[in-house]
C-alpha positions as CSV (number, residue, x, y, z in Angstrom):
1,X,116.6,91.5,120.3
2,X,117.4,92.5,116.7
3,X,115.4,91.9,113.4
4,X,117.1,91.1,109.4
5,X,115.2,93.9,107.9
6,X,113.7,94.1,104.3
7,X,113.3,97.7,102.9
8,X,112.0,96.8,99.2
9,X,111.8,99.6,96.5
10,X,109.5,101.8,97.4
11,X,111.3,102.8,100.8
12,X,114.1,103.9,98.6
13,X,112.1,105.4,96.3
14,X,108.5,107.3,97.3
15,X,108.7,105.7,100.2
16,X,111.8,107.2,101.3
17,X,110.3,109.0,104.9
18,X,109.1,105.9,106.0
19,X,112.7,103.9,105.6
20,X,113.9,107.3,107.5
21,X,111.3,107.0,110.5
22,X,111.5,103.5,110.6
23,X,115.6,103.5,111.3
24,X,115.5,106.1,113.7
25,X,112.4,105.0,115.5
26,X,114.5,101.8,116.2
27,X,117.9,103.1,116.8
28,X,115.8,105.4,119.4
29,X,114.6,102.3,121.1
30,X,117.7,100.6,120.9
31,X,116.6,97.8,118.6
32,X,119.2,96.8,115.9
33,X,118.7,96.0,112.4
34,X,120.2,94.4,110.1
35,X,119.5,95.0,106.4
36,X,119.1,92.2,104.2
37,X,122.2,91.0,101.9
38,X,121.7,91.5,98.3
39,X,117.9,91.6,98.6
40,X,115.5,92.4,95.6
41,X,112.3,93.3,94.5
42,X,109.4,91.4,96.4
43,X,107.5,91.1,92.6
44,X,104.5,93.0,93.8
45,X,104.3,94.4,90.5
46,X,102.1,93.4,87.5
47,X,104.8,90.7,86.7
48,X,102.7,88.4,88.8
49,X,99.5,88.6,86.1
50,X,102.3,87.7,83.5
51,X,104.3,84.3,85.6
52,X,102.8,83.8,88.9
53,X,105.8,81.2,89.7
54,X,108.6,83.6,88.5
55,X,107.1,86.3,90.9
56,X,106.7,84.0,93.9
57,X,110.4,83.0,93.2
58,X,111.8,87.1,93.7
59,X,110.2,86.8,96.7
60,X,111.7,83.9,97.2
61,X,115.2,84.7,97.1
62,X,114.6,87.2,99.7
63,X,113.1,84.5,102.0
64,X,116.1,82.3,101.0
65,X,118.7,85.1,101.7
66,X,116.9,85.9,104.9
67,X,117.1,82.0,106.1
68,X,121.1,82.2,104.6
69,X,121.8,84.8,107.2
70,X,120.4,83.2,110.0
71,X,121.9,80.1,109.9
72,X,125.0,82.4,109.8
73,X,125.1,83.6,113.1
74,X,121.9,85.5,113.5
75,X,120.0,83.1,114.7
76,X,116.6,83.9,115.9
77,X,115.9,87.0,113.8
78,X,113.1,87.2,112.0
79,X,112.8,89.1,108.9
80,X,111.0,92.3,109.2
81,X,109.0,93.7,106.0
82,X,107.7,97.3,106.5
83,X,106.2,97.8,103.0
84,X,102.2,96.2,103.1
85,X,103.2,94.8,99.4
86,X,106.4,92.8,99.9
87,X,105.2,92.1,103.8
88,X,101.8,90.3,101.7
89,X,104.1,88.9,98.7
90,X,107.0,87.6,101.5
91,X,104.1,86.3,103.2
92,X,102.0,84.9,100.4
93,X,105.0,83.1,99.1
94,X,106.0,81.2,102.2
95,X,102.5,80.1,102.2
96,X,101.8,79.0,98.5
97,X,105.5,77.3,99.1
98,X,103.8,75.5,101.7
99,X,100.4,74.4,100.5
100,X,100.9,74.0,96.7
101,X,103.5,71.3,95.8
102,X,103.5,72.5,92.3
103,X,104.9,76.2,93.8
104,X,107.2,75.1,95.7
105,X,108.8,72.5,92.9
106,X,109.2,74.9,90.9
107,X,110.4,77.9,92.8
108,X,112.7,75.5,95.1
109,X,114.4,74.2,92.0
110,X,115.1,77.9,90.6
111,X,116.2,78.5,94.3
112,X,119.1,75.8,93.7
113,X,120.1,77.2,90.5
114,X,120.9,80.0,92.3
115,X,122.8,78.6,95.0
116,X,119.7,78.4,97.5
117,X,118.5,75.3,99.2
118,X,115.2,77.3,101.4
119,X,113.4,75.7,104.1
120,X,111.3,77.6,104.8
121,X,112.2,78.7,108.4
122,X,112.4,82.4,108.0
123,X,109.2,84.0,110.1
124,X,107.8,87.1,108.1
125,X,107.1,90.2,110.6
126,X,105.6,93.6,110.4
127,X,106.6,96.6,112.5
128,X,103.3,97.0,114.2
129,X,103.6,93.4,115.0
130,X,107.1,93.9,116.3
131,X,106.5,97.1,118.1
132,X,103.2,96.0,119.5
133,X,104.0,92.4,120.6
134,X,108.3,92.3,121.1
135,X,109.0,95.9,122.6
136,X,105.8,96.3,124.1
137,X,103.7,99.6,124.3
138,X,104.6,100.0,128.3
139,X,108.1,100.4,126.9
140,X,107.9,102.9,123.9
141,X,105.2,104.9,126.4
142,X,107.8,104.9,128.7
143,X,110.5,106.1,126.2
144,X,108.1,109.0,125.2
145,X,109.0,112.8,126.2
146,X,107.0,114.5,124.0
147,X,103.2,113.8,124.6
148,X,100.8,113.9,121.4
149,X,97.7,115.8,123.7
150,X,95.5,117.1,121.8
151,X,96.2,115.1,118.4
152,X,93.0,113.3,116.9
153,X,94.4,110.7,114.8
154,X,93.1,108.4,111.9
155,X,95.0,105.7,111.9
156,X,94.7,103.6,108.3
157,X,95.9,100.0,107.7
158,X,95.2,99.6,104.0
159,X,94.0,96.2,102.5
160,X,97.5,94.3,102.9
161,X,98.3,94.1,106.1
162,X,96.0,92.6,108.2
163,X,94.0,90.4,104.8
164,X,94.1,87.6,103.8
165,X,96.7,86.4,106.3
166,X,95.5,88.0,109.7
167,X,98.7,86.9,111.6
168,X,99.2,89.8,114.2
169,X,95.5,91.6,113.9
170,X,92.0,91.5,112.9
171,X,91.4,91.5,109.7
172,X,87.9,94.1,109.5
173,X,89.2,95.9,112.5
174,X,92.4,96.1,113.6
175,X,93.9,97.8,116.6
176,X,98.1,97.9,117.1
177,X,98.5,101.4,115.7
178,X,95.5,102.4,117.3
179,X,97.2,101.0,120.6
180,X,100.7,102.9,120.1
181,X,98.6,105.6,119.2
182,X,96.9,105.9,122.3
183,X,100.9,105.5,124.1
184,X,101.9,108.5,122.7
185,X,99.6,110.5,124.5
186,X,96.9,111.0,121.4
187,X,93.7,110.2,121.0
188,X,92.4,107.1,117.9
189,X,90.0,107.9,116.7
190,X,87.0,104.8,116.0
191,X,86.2,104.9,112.5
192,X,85.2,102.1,110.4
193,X,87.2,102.2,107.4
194,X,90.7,101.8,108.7
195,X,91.5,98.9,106.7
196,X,89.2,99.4,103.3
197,X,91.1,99.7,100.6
198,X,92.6,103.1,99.3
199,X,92.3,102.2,95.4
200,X,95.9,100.9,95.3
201,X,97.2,100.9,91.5
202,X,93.6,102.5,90.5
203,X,94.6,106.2,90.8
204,X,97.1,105.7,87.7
205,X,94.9,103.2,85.8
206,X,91.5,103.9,86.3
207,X,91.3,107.0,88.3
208,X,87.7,107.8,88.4
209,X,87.8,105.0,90.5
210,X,90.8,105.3,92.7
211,X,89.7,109.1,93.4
212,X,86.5,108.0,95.0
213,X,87.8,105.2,96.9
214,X,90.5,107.8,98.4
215,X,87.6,110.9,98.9
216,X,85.3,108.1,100.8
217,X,88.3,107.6,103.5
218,X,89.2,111.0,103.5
219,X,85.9,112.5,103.6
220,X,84.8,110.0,106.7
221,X,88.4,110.5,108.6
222,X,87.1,114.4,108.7
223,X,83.7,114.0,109.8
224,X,85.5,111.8,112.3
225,X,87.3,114.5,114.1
226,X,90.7,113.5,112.7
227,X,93.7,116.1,111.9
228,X,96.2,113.8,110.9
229,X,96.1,110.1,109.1
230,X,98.6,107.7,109.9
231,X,99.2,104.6,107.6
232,X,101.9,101.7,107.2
233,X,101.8,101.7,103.6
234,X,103.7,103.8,101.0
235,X,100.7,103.6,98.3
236,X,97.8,104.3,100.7
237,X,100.2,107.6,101.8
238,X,100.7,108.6,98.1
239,X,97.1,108.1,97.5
240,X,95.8,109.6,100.4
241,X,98.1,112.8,100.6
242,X,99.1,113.3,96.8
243,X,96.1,113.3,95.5
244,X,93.6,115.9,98.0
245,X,94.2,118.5,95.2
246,X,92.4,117.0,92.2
247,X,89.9,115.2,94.7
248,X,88.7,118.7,95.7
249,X,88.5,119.9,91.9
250,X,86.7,116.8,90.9
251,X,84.6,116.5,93.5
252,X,84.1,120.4,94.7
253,X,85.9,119.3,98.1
254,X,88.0,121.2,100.0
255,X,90.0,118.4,102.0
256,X,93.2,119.4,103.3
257,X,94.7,116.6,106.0
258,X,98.2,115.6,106.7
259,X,99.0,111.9,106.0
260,X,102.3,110.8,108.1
261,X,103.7,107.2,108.6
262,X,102.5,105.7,111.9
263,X,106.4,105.8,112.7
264,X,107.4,110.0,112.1
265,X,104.5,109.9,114.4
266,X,106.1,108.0,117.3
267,X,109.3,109.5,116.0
268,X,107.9,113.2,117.0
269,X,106.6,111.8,120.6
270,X,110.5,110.1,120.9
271,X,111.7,113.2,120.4
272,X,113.7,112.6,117.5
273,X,114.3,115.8,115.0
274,X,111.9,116.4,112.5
275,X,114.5,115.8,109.4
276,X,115.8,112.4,110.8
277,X,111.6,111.3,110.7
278,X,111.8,112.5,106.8
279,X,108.8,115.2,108.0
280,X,110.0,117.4,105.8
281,X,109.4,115.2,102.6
282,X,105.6,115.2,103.4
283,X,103.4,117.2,100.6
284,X,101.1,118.6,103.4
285,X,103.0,119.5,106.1
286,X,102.8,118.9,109.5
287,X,101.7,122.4,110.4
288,X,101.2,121.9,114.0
289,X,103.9,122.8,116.5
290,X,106.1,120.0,118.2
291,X,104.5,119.3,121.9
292,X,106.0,120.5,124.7
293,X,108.4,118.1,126.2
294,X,107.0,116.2,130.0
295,X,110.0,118.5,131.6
296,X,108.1,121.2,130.1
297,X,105.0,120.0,131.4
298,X,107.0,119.7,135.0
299,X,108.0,123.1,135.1
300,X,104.6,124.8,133.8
């Protein structure tokens, strides 16, 4: 079992801790990855406002370079997309590619001026998809040595994952990270705004905005019980961690809750060091002390 892997912009950018749980997480669980050849930005930018067909064509290389390396002896792999952008736009283009002729003339013929002839066989995955449904919780529970007792977790999907495409979860209410979650030894919490937007884009454009869409999740995480938030998506984390400070100024707050990536998370339960999870990259640290390993348990 082995996936091509995608890691877009923003995991070598912001994003950087999540690229950093996300390989060690996997090479922990003995699941290879191989990173895409030559890949390049998804388009999830504004460029898609400006040429809808140039955007969905980016995207399309990837999916074309993706499908390239398969039929070159990897076979079987699917393409995994960690970002919640370029997993939407990857996804979004193989669809439009699909249903709109006038897409996929266009973008197909760019495709072969660039030495592409695309398919469009490569399958589009998530890591709580693969994690969840290939390696299986029994297996990462098993593979766990230090238990999260004791944590009371948040854990937030964003908008792009799970909408409009609903391919591995439910679309109001989804459960995988919940599910791992819950493996690790912690406790998910039920609350109901897991998968409301965060304000995306809106906390550089029009923040008023943005700041009240992030203090509503924040604010309802807390009354929740919830010491730690756990997302899939580099902009919910920057939102939701970056901006606490001038939520409690504007607001007269006084919020103050670590946001991790759902995979430092299972990387602290794994065992793995703190530095190879990119912990220490977090603007609110993780303050709480690493659990007791289960041999430590044994012997107590």
């Amino acid at each position: 079992m082995s996936y091509l892997y995608f890691p877009g912009c923003s995991l070598r950018s912001t994003g950087r801790p999540y690229e950093e749980s996300i390989l060690a997480v996997f090479r922990k669980l003995n699941i290879p990855l191989k990173e895409l050849d030559d890949w390049n930005c998804c388009g999830a930018t504004a460029y898609v406002s400006i040429d809808e067909n140039r955007a969905f064509t980016l995207a399309a290389r990837n999916l074309a370079i993706a499908e390239r390396m398969q039929n070159n002896g990897n076979a079987g792999e699917d393409l995994m997309a960690p970002c919640s952008a370029c997993y939407l736009v990857l996804e979004k283009t193989q669809h439009y590619m699909k249903t709109d002729e006038g897409v996929n003339t266009e973008v197909t013929a760019a495709l072969r001026r660039g030495g592409f002839d695309y398919k469009g066989t490569t399958k589009v995955r998530h890591p709580l998809d693969i994690l969840v449904n290939d390696i299986g919780i029994e297996r990462i529970a098993k593979a766990v040595v230090r238990p999260m007792k004791g944590m009371k977790v948040a854990c937030y999907y964003g908008c792009q994952v799970v909408r409009p495409f609903e391919t591995f979860d439910h679309a109001a209410y989804p459960t995988t990270m919940d599910r791992l979650v819950t493996a690790l030894g912690a406790t998910a919490i039920d609350w109901p705004m897991k998968a409301r937007c965060c304000g995306g884009s809106l906390t550089g454009t029009i923040q008023e905005a943005g700041l009240r869409l992030n203090r509503a999740l924040l604010k309802e995480a807390e009354k929740r019980g919830a010491n730690i938030i756990l997302t899939c998506c580099p902009l919910c984390q920057h939102n939701l961690e970056c901006y606490q400070k001038r939520i409690n100024r504007r607001f007269g707050e006084s919020i103050h809750i670590p946001v991790a990536y759902f995979t430092q998370f299972i990387g602290l339960a794994l065992g793995i060091p703190r530095k190879e999870l990119g912990i220490q990259r977090l603007f609110i640290p993780l303050k709480f002390a690493d659990p007791p390993t289960k041999e430590a348990h044994a012997h107590a």
